[in-house]
C-alpha positions as CSV (number, residue, x, y, z in Angstrom):
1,X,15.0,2.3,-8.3
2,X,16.2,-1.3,-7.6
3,X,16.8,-0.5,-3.7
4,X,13.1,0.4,-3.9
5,X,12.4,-2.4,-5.9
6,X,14.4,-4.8,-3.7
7,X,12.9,-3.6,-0.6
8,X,8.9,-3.8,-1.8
9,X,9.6,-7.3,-3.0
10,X,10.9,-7.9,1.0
11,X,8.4,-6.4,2.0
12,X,5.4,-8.5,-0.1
13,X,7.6,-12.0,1.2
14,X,7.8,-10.7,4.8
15,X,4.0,-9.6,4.7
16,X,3.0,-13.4,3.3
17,X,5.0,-15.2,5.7
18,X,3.8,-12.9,9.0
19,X,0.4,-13.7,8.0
20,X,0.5,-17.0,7.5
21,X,2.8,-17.1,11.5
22,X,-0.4,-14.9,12.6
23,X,-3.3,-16.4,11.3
24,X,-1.8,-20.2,12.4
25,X,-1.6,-18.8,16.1
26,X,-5.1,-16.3,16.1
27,X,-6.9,-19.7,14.3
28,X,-5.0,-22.2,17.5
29,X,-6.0,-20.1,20.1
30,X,-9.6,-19.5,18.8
31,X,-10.7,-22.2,16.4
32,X,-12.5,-20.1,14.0
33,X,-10.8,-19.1,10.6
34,X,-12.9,-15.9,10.3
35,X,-11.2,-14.1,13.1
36,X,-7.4,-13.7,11.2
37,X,-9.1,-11.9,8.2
38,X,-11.3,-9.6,11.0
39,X,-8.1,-9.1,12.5
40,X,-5.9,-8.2,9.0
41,X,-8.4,-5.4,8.3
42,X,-8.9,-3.6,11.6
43,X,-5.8,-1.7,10.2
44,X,-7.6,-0.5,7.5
45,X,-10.0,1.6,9.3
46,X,-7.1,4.2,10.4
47,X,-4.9,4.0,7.3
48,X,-7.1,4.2,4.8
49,X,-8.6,7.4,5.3
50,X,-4.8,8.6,6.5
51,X,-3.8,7.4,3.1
52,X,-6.9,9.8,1.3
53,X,-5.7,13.1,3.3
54,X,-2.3,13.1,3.1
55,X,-0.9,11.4,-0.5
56,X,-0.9,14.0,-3.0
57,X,-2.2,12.0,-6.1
58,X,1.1,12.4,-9.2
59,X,-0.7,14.4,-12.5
60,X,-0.9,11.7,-15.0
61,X,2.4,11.5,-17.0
62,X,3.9,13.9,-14.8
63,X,7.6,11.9,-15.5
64,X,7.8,12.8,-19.0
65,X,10.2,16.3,-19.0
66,X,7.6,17.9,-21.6
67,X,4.6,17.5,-19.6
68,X,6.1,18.5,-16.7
69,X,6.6,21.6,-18.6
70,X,3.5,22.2,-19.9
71,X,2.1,21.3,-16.0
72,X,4.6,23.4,-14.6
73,X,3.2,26.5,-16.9
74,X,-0.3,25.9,-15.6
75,X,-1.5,23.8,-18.2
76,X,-3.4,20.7,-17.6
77,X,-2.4,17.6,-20.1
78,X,-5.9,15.7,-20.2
């Protein structure tokens, strides 16, 4: 957990400070501060329905050994 930890926090600072490096050169190069925000969520369009197909969503509470149990029996904990 705290690799995971340690690497998302990274990942949060890295993501700020690339940004910030991309939208000062995109907003240099084409004076308008409207095109690093159109730029940031082109992504978006390919990921986000990637995301929808392929991440299984967790069963609420799914950690705790005894629901697991009960989920694992057929049950459904609502």
């Amino acid at each position: 957990m705290d690799k995971g930890h340690a690497v998302y926090s990274f990942s949060i600072g890295f993501g700020v400070l690339l940004g910030m490096v991309m939208a000062g050169i995109v907003v240099s190069m084409w004076m308008s501060w409207k095109v690093p925000f159109m730029l940031a969520a082109t992504p978006n369009s390919v990921l986000v329905p990637l995301f929808l197909f392929t991440v299984k969503e967790v069963k609420m509470s799914f950690a705790e050994l005894m629901l697991r149990k009960l989920y694992e029996s057929g049950l459904e904990y609502r």
